[in-house]
N, C-alpha and C positions, 0 to 999 in steps of 0.2 A: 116578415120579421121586423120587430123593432129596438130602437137602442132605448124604452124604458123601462127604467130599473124595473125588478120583483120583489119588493120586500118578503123575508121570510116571516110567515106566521108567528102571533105571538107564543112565546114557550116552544118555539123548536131552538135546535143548538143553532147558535150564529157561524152564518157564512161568508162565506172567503172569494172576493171576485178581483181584478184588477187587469189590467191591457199592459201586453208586452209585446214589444216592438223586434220584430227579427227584423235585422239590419247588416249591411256588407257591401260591396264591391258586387257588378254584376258579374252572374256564373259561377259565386259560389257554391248556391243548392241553398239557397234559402228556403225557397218555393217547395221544395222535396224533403226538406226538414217540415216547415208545418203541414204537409199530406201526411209524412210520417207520425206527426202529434196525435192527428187525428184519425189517424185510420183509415181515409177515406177522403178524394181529391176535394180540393175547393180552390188549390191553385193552379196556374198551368207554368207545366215544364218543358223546357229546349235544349239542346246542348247550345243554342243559342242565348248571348248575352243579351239583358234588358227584355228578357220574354216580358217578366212584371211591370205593368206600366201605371197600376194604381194600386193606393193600400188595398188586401184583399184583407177580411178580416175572417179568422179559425176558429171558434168557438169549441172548448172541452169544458165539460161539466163535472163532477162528480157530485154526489147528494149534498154536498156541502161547501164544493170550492169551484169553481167556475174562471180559466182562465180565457184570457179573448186576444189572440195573438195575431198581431197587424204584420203582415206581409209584405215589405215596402220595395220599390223598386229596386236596382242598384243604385249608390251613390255613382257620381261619374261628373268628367266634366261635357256642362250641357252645348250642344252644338245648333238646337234648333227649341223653338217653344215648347215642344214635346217635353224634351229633357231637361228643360229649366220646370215643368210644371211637373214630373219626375224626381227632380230632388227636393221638392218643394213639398210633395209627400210624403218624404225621409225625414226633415223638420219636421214635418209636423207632428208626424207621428213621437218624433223623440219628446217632443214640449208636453205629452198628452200621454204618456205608459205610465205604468208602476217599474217596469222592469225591462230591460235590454238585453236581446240575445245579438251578441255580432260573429257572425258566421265568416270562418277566413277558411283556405286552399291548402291544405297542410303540403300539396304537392308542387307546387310553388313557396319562395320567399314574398314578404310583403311587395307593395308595388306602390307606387304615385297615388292610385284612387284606396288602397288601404291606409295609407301613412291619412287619407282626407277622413277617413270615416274614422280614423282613430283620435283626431283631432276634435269630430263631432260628440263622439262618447266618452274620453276620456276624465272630462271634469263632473257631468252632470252627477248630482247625488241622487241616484238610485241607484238599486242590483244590476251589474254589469255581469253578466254569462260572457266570457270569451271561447266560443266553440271554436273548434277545429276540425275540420269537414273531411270528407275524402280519404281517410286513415287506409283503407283497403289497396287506394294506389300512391299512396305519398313512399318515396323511398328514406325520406329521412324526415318523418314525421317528429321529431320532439326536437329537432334543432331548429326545425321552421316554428314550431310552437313557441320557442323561445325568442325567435326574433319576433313574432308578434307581440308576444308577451311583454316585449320591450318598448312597443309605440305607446303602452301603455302606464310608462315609469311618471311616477310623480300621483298616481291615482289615491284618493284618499277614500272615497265609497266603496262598499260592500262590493268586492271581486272574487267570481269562480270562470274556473277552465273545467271542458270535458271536451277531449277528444272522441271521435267517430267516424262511422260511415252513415249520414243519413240514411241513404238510399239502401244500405244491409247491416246496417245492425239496432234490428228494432230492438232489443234488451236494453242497450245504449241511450236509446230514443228515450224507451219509453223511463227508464233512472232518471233522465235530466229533465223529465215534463215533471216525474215525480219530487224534484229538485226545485222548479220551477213553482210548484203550487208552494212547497211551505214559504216563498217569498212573500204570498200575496197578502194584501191589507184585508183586515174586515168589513167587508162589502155587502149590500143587498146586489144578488144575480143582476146583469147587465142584460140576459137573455133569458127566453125562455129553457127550459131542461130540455135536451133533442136538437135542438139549434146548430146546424153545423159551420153555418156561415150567413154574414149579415147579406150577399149577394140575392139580388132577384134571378131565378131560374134561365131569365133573356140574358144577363150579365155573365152566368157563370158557362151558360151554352156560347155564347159569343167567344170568350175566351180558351175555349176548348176547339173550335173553327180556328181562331189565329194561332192558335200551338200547330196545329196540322199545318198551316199553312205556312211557319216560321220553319217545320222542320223539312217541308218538302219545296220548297225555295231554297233559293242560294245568296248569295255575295252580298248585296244592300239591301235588292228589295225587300226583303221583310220586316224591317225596320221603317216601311213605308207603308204599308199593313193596317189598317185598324178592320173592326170589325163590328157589327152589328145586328140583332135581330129585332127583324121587323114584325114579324106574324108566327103565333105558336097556338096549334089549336089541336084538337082531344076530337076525334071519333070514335062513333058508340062503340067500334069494337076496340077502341084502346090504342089504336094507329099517333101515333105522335105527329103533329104535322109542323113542322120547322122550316121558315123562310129566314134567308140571313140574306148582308150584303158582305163584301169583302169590300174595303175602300182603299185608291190607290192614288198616287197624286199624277201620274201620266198616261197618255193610253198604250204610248210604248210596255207601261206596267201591266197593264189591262191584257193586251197581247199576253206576253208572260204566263201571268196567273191562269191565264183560261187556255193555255197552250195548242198544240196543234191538237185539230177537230177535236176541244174541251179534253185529252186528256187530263192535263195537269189539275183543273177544274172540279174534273170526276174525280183524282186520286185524293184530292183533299177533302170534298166530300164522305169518299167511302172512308176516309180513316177517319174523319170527326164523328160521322156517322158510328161507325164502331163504339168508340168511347162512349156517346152519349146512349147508346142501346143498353153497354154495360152497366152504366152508373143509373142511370133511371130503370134498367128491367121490363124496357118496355119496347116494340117496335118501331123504329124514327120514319119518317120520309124527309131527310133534309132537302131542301131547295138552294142554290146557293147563285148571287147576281154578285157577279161586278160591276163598279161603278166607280168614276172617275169625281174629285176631287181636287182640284190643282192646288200644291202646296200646301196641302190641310195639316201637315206640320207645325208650317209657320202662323196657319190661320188661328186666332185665337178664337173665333167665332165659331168655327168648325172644329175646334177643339173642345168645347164645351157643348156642341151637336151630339160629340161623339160619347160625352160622356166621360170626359177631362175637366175636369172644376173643381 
């Protein structure tokens, strides 16, 4: 895929493209709002905070409007390189949209890293979407909406609210993408028509490996996690053949991950394995290596190995 434009032929109706930035706190469901835009994963989900660790971007088209929604990690405060190159993301993405969705917990009140991300959106001029996530378990869903509503007093740019449940109520979803296009500037397409995401196949399989393995781990380690594919190859009869690494910073971690005699190893295999069968319609043989890393957190070099730049 590439990020150059399409101009539209001459004498057809002019088209409508622009980058909107979903933005929030992590664990709002950002991630599960744009699966939901699009109908179809391109980002990966956790009940775990900070799954998102790079803008992912969402491409929907229509014959004539084309939006390209960046994905960005949670804002938070950073405790290691990771995290400082995390919200660094989140900037950048806001310097570079047409349009901002900020996804807040309607089942919770704001917090410390919402009062930061409201601080990051509040002034810029463009279309602010303040969403309201979660509606299905929030018990007092419109009094939380209003203290959010509040970090955002003083605001002089174009502002909307829509409450929801990403994760069940696509009617919801799909209002506020149709909400979302009449915002856009007139644009030549950014993509091509079909486009679901600017991700290479290695990128988007890698992070469907660290979701299994975010959710079938516990306490820190998975925030110690990255992930990579090394080798992905195509047999005549159609066999998928997928080598990844899991990367860990100790071999105490190493232990962990590959559990006793490799169960833990296999269970995250067999559940990446799954997904990626589903979404490609195809038979997999994932392979999966751990490999040690020490502090590749704080490694800036090894951060940008992995595919953090």
């Amino acid at each position: 895929m590439t990020d150059q434009s399409l101009s539209p032929e001459s004498g057809e109706t002019p088209t409508h493209a622009g980058f909107v930035a979903i933005v929030g706190k992590p664990n709002v469901g950002k991630s599960t709002l744009l699966n939901a835009f699009l109908n179809t994963k391109v980002a990966p989900t956790s009940p775990r905070p900070q799954t998102t660790r790079r803008g992912v971007r969402g491409i929907y088209s229509t014959d004539t409007q084309q939006i390209v929604f960046v994905d960005t990690p949670g804002l938070h405060k950073p405790k290691d390189a990771l995290g400082k190159y995390m919200n660094q993301e989140v900037q950048s993405a806001l310097a570079d949209v047409d349009a901002i969705l900020w996804v807040v917990d309607l089942r919770h009140p704001p917090t410390e890293e919402d009062e930061l991300v409201a601080r990051q959106v509040r002034d810029l001029p463009k279309p602010l979407f303040l969403i309201g996530n979660k509606t299905d378990a929030a018990k007092y869903p419109d009094e939380a909406m209003q203290l959010y509503r509040a970090l955002l007093e003083g605001r002089t740019s174009e502002t909307h609210e829509r409450m929801l449940s990403a994760q069940n109520s696509p009617q919801a979803v799909a209002a506020l993408r149709e909400q979302v296009l009449d915002t856009l500037p007139e644009n030549p397409f950014f993509f091509p028509r079909g486009s679901a995401s600017d991700q290479t196949r290695e990128q988007w399989a890698a992070e469907i490996i660290r979701e299994e393995a975010m959710k079938k781990l516990r306490e820190e380690l998975p925030y110690a996690i990255a992930t990579r594919v090394t080798n992905w190859t195509e047999r005549e009869d159609g066999l998928q053949r997928i080598e990844a690494e899991l990367i860990v910073e100790k071999n105490a971690h190493k232990g962990m991950v590959i559990g006793a005699g490799g169960k833990m190893l296999r269970e995250i295999g067999q559940a990446a394995r799954k997904q990626l069968e589903v979404f490609l319609n195809r038979k997999i043989f994932l392979g999966l290596e751990v490999i040690v890393i020490p502090g590749w957190r704080e490694d800036e070099e090894a951060l940008r190995e992995l595919g953090y730049e």
